[in-house]
C-alpha positions as CSV (number, residue, x, y, z in Angstrom):
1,X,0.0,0.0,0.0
2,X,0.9,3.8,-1.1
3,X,-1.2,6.3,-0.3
4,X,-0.6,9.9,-0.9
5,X,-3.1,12.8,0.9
6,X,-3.3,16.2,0.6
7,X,-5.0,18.1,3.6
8,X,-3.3,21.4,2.3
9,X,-2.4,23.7,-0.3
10,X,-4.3,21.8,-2.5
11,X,-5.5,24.5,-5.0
12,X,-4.9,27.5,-2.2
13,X,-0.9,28.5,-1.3
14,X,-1.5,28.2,2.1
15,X,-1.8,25.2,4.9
16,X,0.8,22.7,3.1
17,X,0.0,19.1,4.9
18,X,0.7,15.8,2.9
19,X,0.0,12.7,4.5
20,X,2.2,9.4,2.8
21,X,0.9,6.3,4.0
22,X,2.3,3.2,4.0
23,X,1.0,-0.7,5.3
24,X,3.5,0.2,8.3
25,X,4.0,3.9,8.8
26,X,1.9,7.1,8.2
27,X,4.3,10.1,7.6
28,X,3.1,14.0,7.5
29,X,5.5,16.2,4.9
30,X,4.4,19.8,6.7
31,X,1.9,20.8,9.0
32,X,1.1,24.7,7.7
33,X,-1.8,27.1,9.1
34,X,-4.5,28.1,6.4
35,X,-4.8,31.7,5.6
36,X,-6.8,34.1,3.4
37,X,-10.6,34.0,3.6
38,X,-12.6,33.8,6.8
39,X,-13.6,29.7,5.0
40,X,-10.4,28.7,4.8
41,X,-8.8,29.8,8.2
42,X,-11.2,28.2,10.2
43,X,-10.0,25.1,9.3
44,X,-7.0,25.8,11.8
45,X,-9.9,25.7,14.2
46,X,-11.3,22.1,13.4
47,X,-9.9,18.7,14.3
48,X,-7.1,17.5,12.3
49,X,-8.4,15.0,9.4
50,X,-6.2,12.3,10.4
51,X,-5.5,10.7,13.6
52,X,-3.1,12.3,15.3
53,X,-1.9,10.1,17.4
54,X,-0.9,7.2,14.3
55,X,1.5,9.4,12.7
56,X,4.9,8.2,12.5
57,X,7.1,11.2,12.0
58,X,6.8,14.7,10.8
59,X,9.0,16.0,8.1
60,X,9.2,20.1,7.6
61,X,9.9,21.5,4.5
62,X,10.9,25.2,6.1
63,X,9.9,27.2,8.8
64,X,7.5,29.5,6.6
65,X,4.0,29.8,9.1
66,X,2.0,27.9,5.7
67,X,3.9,25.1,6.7
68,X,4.6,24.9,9.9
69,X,1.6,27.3,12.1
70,X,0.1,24.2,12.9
71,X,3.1,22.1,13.9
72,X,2.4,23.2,18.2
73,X,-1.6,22.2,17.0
74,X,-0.5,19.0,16.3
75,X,1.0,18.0,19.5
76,X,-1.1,19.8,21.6
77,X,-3.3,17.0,20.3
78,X,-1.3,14.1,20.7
79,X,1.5,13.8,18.3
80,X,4.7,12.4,20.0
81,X,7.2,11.6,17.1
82,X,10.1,13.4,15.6
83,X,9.6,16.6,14.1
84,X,12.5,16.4,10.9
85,X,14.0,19.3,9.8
86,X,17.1,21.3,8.6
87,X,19.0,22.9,10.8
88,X,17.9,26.7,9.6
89,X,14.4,25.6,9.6
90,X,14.9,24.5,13.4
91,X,16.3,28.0,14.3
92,X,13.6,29.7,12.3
93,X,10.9,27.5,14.4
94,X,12.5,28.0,17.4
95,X,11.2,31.7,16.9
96,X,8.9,31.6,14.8
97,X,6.4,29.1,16.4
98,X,6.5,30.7,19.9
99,X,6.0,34.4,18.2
100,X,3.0,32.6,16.9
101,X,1.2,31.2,19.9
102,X,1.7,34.8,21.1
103,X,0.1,36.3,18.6
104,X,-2.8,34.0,18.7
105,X,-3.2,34.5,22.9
106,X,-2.9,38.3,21.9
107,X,-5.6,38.1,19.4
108,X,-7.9,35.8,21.2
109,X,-7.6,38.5,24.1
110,X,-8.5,40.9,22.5
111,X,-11.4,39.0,20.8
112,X,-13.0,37.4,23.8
113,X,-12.9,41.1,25.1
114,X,-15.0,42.3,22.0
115,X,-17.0,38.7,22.6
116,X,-18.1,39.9,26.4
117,X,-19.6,42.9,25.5
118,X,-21.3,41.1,23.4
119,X,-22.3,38.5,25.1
120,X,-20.8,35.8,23.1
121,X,-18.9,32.7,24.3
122,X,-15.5,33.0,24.7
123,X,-13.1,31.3,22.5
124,X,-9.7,29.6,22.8
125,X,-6.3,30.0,20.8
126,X,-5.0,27.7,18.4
127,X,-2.3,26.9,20.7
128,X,0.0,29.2,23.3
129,X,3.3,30.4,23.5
130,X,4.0,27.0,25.9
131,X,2.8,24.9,23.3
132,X,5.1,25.9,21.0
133,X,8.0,25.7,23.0
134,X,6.7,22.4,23.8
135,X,6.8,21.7,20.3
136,X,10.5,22.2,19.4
137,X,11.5,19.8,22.2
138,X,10.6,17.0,19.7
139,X,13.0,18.7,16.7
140,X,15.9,17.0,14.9
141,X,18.0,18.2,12.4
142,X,19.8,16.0,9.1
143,X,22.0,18.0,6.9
144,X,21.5,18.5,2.9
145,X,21.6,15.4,1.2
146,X,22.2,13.5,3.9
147,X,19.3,10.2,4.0
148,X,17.2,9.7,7.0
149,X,14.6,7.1,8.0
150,X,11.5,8.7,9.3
151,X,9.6,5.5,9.5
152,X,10.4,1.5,8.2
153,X,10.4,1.1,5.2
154,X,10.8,4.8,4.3
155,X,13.8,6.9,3.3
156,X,14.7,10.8,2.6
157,X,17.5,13.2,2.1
158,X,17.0,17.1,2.2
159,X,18.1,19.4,-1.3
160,X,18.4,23.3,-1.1
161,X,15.0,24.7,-2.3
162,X,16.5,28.2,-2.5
163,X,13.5,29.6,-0.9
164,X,14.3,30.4,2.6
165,X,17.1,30.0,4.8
166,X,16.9,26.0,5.2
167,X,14.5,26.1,2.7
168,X,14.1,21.9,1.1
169,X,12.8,19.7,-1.4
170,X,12.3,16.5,-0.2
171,X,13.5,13.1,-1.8
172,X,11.6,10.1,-0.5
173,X,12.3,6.3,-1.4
174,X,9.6,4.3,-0.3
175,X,10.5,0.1,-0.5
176,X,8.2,-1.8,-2.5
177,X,8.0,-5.7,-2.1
178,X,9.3,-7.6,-5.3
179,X,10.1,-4.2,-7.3
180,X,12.1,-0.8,-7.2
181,X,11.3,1.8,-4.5
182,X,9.2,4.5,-5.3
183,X,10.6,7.8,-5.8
184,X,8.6,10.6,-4.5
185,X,10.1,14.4,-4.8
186,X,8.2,17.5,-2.8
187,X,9.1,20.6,-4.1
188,X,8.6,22.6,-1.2
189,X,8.6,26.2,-1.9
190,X,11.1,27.0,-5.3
191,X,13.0,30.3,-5.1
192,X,13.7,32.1,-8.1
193,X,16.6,32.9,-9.6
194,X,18.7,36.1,-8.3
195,X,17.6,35.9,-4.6
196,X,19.5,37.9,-2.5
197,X,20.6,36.0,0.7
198,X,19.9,32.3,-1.2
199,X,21.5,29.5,-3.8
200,X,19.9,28.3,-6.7
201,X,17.7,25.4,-5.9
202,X,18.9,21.7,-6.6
203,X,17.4,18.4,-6.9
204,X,17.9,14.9,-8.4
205,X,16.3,13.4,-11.6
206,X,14.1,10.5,-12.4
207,X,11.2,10.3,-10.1
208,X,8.4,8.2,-10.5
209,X,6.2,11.6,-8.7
210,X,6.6,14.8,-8.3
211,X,5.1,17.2,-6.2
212,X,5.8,20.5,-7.1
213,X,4.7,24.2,-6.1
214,X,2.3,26.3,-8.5
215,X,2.4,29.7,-6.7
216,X,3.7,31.8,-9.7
217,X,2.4,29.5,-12.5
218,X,1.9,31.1,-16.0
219,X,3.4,34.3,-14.8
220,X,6.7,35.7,-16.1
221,X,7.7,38.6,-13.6
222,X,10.9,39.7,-16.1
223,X,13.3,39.2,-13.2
224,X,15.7,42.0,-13.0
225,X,18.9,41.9,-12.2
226,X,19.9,43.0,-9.2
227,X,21.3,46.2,-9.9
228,X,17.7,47.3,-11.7
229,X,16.1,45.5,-8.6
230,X,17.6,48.4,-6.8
231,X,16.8,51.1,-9.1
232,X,12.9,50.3,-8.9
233,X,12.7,50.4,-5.4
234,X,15.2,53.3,-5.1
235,X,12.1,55.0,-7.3
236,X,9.4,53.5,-5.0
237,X,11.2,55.3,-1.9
238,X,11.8,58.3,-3.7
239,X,8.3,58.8,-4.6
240,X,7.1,58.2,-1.3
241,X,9.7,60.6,0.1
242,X,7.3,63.0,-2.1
243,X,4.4,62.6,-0.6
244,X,6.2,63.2,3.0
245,X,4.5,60.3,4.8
246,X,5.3,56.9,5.9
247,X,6.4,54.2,4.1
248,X,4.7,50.9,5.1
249,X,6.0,48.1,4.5
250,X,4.1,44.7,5.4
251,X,6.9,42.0,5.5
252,X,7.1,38.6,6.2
253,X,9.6,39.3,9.6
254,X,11.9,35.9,8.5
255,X,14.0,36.5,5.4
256,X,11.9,38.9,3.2
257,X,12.3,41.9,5.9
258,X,16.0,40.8,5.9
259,X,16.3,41.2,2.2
260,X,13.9,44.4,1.6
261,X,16.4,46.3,4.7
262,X,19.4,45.4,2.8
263,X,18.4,46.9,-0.5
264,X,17.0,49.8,1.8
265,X,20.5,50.8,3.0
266,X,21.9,50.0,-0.4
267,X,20.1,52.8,-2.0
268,X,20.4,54.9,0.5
269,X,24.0,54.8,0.9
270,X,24.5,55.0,-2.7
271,X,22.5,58.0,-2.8
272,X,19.6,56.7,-4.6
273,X,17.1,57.4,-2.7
274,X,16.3,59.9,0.2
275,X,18.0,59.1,3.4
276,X,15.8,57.9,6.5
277,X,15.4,56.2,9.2
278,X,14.1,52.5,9.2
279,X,12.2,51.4,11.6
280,X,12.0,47.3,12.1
281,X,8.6,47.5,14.2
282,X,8.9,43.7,14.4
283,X,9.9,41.4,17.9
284,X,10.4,38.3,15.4
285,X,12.2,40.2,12.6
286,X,14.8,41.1,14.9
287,X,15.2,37.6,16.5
288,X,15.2,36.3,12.3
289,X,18.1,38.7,12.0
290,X,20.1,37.4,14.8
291,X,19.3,33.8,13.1
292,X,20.3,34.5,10.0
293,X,23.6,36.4,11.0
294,X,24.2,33.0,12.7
295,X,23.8,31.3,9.4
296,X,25.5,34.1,7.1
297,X,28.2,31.8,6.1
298,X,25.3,29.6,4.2
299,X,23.9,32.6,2.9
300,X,24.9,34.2,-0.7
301,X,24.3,37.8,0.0
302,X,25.3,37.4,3.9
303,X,28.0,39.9,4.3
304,X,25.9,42.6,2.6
305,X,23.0,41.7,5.6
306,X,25.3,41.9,8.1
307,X,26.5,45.3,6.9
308,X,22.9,47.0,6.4
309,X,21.9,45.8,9.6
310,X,25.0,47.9,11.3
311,X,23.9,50.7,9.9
312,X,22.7,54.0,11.7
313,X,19.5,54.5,9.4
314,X,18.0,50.5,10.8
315,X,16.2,51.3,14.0
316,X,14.6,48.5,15.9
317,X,11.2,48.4,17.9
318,X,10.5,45.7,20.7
319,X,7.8,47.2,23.3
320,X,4.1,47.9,22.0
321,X,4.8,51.2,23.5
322,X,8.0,51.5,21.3
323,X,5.9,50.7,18.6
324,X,3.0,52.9,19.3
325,X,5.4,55.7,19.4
326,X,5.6,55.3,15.6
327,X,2.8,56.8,14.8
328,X,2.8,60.2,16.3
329,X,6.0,60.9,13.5
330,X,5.6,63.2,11.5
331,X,7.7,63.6,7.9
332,X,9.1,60.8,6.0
333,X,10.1,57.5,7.8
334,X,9.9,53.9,6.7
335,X,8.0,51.7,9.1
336,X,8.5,47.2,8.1
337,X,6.5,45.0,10.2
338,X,5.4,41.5,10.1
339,X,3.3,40.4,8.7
340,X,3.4,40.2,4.9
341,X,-0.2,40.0,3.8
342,X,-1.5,42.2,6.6
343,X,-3.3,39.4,8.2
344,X,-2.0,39.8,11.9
345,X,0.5,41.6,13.6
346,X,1.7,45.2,14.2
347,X,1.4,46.3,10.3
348,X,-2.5,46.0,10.8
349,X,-2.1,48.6,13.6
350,X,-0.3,51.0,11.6
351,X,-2.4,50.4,8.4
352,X,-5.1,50.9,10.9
353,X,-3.9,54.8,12.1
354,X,-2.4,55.6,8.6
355,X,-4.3,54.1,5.7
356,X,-6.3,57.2,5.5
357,X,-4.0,59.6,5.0
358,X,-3.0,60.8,1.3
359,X,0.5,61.0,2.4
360,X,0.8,57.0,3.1
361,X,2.5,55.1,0.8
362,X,2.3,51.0,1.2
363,X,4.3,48.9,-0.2
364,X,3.3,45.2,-0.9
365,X,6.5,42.9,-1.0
366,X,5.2,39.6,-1.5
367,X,2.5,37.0,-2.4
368,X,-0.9,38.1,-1.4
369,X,-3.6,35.3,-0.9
370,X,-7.3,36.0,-2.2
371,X,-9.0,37.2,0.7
372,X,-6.4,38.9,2.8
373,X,-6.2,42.2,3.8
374,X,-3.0,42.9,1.4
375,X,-4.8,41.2,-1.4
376,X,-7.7,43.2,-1.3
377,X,-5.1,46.8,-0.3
378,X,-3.5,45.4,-4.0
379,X,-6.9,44.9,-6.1
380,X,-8.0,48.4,-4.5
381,X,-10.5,48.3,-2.1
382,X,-11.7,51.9,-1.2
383,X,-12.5,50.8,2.4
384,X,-11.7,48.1,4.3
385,X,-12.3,46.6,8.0
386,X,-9.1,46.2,10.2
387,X,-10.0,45.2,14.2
388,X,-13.8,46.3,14.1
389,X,-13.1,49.8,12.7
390,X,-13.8,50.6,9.1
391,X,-11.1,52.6,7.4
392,X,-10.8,54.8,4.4
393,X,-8.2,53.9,1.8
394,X,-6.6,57.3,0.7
395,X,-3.1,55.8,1.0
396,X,-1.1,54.9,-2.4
397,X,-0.6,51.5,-2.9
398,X,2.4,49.9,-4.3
399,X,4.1,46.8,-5.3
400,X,8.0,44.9,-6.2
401,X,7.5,41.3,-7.1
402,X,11.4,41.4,-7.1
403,X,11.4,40.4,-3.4
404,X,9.2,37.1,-4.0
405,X,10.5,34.2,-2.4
406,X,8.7,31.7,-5.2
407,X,10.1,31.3,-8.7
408,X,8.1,32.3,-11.2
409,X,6.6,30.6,-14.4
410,X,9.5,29.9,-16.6
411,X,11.3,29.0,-13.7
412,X,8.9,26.2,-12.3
413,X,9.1,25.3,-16.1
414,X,13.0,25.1,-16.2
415,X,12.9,23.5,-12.4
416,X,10.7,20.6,-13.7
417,X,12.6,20.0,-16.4
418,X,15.7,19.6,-14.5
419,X,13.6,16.6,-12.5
420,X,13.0,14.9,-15.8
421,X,12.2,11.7,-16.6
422,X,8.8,11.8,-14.5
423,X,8.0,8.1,-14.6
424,X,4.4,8.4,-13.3
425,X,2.7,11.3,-12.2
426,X,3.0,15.6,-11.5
427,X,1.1,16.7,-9.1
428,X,0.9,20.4,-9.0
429,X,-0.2,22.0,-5.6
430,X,0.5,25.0,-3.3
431,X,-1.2,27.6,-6.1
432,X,-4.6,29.2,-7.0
433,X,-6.6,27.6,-9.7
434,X,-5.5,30.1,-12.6
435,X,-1.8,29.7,-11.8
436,X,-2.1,25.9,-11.6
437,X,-3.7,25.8,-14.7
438,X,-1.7,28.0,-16.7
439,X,1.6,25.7,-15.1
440,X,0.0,22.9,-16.4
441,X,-0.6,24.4,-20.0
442,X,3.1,25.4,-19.7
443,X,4.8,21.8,-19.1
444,X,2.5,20.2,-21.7
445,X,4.3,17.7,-23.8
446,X,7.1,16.9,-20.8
447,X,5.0,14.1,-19.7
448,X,1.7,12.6,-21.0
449,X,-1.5,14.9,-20.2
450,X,-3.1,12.5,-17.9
451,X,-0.2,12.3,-16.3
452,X,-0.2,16.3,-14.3
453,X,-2.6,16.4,-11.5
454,X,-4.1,18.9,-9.9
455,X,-5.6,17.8,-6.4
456,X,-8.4,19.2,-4.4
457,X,-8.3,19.8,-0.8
458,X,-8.6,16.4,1.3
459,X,-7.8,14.4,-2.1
460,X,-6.7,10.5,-1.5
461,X,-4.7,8.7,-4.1
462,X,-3.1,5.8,-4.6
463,X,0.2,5.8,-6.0
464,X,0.4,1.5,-6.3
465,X,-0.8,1.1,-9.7
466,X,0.5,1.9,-12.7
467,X,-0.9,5.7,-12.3
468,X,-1.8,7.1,-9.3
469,X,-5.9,6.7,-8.9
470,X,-7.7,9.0,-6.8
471,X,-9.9,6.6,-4.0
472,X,-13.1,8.8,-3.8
473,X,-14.6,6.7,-1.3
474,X,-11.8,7.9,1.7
475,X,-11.5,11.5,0.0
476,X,-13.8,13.6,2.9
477,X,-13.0,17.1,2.3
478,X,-13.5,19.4,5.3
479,X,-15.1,22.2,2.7
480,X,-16.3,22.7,-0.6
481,X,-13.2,22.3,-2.7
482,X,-14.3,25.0,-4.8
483,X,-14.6,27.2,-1.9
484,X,-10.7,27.7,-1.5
485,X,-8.3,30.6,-2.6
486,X,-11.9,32.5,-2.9
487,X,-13.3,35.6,-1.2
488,X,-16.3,34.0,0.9
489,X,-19.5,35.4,2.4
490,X,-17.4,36.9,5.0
491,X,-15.9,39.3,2.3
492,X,-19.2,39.8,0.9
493,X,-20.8,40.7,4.1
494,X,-18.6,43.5,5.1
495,X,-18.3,44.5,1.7
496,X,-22.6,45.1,1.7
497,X,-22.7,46.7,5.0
498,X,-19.8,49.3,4.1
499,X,-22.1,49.6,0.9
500,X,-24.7,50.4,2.9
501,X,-23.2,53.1,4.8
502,X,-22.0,54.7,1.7
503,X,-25.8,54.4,0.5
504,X,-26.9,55.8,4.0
505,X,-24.2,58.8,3.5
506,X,-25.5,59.8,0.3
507,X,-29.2,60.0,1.2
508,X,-30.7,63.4,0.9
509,X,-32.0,63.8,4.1
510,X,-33.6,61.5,7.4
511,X,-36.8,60.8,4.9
512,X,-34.5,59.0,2.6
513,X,-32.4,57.0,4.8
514,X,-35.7,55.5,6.2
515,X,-36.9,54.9,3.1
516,X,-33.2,52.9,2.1
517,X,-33.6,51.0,5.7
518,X,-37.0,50.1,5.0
519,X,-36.4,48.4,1.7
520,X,-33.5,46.5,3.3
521,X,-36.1,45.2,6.2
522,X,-38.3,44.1,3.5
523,X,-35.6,42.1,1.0
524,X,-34.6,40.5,4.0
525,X,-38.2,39.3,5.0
526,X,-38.7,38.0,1.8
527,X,-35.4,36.2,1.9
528,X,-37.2,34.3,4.4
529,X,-40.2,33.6,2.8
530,X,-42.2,36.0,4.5
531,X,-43.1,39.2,3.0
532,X,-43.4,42.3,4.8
533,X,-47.2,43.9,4.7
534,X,-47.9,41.2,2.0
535,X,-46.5,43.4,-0.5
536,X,-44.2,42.6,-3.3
537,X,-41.0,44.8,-3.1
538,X,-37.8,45.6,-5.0
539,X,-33.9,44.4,-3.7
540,X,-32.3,47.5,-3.2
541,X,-29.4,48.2,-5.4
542,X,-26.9,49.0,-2.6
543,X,-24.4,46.2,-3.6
544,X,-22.0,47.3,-5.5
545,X,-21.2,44.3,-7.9
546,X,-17.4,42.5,-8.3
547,X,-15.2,41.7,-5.7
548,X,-15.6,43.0,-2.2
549,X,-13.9,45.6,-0.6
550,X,-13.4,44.7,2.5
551,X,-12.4,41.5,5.0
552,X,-13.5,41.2,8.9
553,X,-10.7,41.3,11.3
């Protein structure tokens, strides 16, 4: 028996989970929290779809929280194995989990304070602070492309992924009675070419499946060199100096802030941009800094980190006080905080207190999943909903893809081709639904059509036969597939009621607001099957239609 699950990033790019199941051994290949849409991050909430308590061992690709957020979850609730990693990815954890539970206690706080007054239940976190500590007790390390045995039966060695530091793709041999092993590769997260601190990624050929990332499918970003990399963000400061506000900057704190403050002082010091001060409003970037400084010698742009990081523009933040201070500055100053798709952290505070202000500039540095608060600050939302209060988008909005930690289209391409011959199957997973198919338009013709598979959330299949078959009858999925990497009725809720405040706004006088309220009463008693007065009644046209504009905190 060989059974491969996929309990994350299955059509979304964001709670990676594999499951590889064997007659002997049941082996998980990440454990990553879901975010985005209100649908999808409540699955972080629910039970686990698998036992935990049977699985054998727990293999990490990186530390990145879509891979790892659920890792304390998962022995809160009974998971006593190993927990196999490289040696970065430990040290990322070791930080990165922790900061996690913290945020999460923080959050709840703050939430079951909101749920009082209301006089709603209170809820619990995901897991604490002490559960994540707890967690890294059950870490151990293996070096690149050195083989390990997480279970009988079972063997794997780590490759650089070029992602992040400790970043991996995964090369599994499973043993098959009376034939050859099967030879599994996970991509884990690609990097693209001309990353700052990171290698190019590596891997072996001839695998009989392939699992490989589809985050960036069908788009070609033009990569610049690193010298123009600099010039367009040299621009991006400068015109942001214009408008004599802050600069936000939502950042993932591990790696991506590391990167973006390099480049910062680069152009600074060359004089190609303005010179401020930069402020790393970020507990965990700073901890990430004192990581990767450990790890500099692994890292291809290290000595240019350690330099930035020295110098007398980078100003560091610790205490919420510290950080609360920011926002009584006045003039041009950069702000970076965690985290990179405005979903939780400091950032939202600051987008909070300065989104409305025609002098903001923000500055989106990385992937943005459907449903976040940076994906809808990118697509242009006029107003949107950050802790309860609804806020006016005046701010200008800007974005680099230079800083992405995936590789783009061509470079999936060129990666899969390096893994060639593909005996069996491709699946293609951690991506939306347009990327994934546009990926799997692109490697057309490098293995047979029926051979590239795109799973659905909770998917089963059985990799025994000749081609992998999907077993329907123990695929349960948790949620409407087609529900995931979408903006939900959440979005569409808090998009209709900042419609109907805009509709309220522009009514003439009380008459007319009564009037709009009115017709809202009655569309909603027909809704249910009972008609107000009897009377037959018009839907008022206070919806604006397309996406929503908006996302509850």
């Amino acid at each position: 028996m060989l059974k491969l699950s996929f309990h994350g990033a299955a059509r979304t790019v964001t709670g990676s989970n594999y499951l590889i199941q064997t007659e002997t051994a049941r082996v998980l290949i990440d454990c990553g929290m879901f975010q985005g849409a209100k649908t999808e991050t409540e699955l972080n909430y629910r039970a686990f779809p698998y036992d935990t308590r049977s699985i054998t061992a727990l293999v990490l690709t990186h530390a990145h929280i879509d891979h790892t957020g659920l890792v304390p979850k998962l022995v809160k609730h009974g998971y006593t194995g190993p927990i196999h990693a490289s040696e970065g990815t430990r040290d990322l954890c070791a930080i990165m989990l922790p900061d996690s539970g913290f945020i999460q206690e923080t959050e709840v706080k703050r939430l079951n304070e909101r749920n009082a007054k209301r006089g709603l239940p209170e809820v619990e976190p995901i897991y604490t602070m002490d559960d994540a500590l707890a967690a890294m007790n059950q870490f151990t390390t293996h070096r690149m492309e050195e083989w390990f045995s997480p279970a009988a039966g079972i063997r794997m060695r780590y490759w650089n992924a070029g992602h992040l530091l400790g970043s991996c793709s995964i090369e599994v041999e499973v043993e098959q009675a009376n034939a050859k092993p099967t030879r599994i590769l996970f991509s884990g997260d690609i990097g693209p070419d001309n990353k700052l601190l990171e290698h190019d990624p590596e891997a072996p050929t001839g695998f009989d499946f392939v699992i490989c990332e589809s985050t960036y499918g069908g788009r070609d970003r033009f990569e610049r060199e690193p010298e123009k990399r600099l010039q367009l963000l040299a621009k991006e400061v400068s015109d942001a100096a214009e408008r004599g506000g802050v600069l936000l900057i939502p950042s993932f704190a591990v790696e991506r802030t590391q990167e973006v403050v390099t480049d910062l002082v680069t152009v600074m010091e060359r004089g190609l941009a303005p010179k401020a001060n930069i402020f790393i409003d970020s507990p965990l970037a700073n901890k990430a800094t004192a990581v990767f400084r450990k790890h500099a010698e692994d890292l291809e742009g290290g000595a240019a980190l350690a330099r930035a990081f020295a110098s007398p523009y980078v100003k560091s933040t610790e205490s919420v006080e510290d950080s609360k201070a920011l926002n009584r500055f006045a003039g041009f100053h950069i702000v970076i905080a965690a985290s990179g798709m405005a979903e939780a952290g400091r950032i939202r505070h600051h987008l909070r207190n300065r989104l409305w202000q025609r002098s903001t500039t923000v500055l989106l540095v990385g992937f943005q999943a459907k449903g976040s608060l940076g994906s809808l600050l990118e697509e242009g939302a006029k107003q949107v909903t950050i802790m309860g209060d609804q806020i006016r988008v005046a701010a200008t909005i800007r974005r680099i893809e230079d800083y992405s930690g995936h590789a783009d289209g061509p470079e999936l391409v060129k990666w899969i081709k390096n893994r060639l011959p593909v005996g069996r199957t491709i699946f293609l997973t951690h991506g939306e639904e347009e990327a994934q198919v546009a990926l799997a338009e692109d490697i057309r013709g490098l293995v047979a059509d029926d051979c590239i598979v795109r799973p659905r959330l909770d998917d089963v299949y059985d990799l025994t036969g000749t081609s992998c078959a999907l077993l329907a009858e123990e695929t349960k999925p948790r949620i409407d597939p087609t529900s995931v990497a979408k903006l939900d009725w959440n979005n569409d809720l808090q998009s209709l009621i900042l419609d109907i405040g805009e509709e309220l706004k522009g009514a003439a006088d009380a008459k007319s607001k009564a009037v709009i309220i009115r017709r809202l009463r009655r569309a909603l008693a027909e809704e249910n099957g009972a008609p107000a007065n009897g009377q037959t009644t018009q839907k008022p046209a206070v919806g604006r239609q397309g996406k929503p504009s908006s996302i509850d905190e």
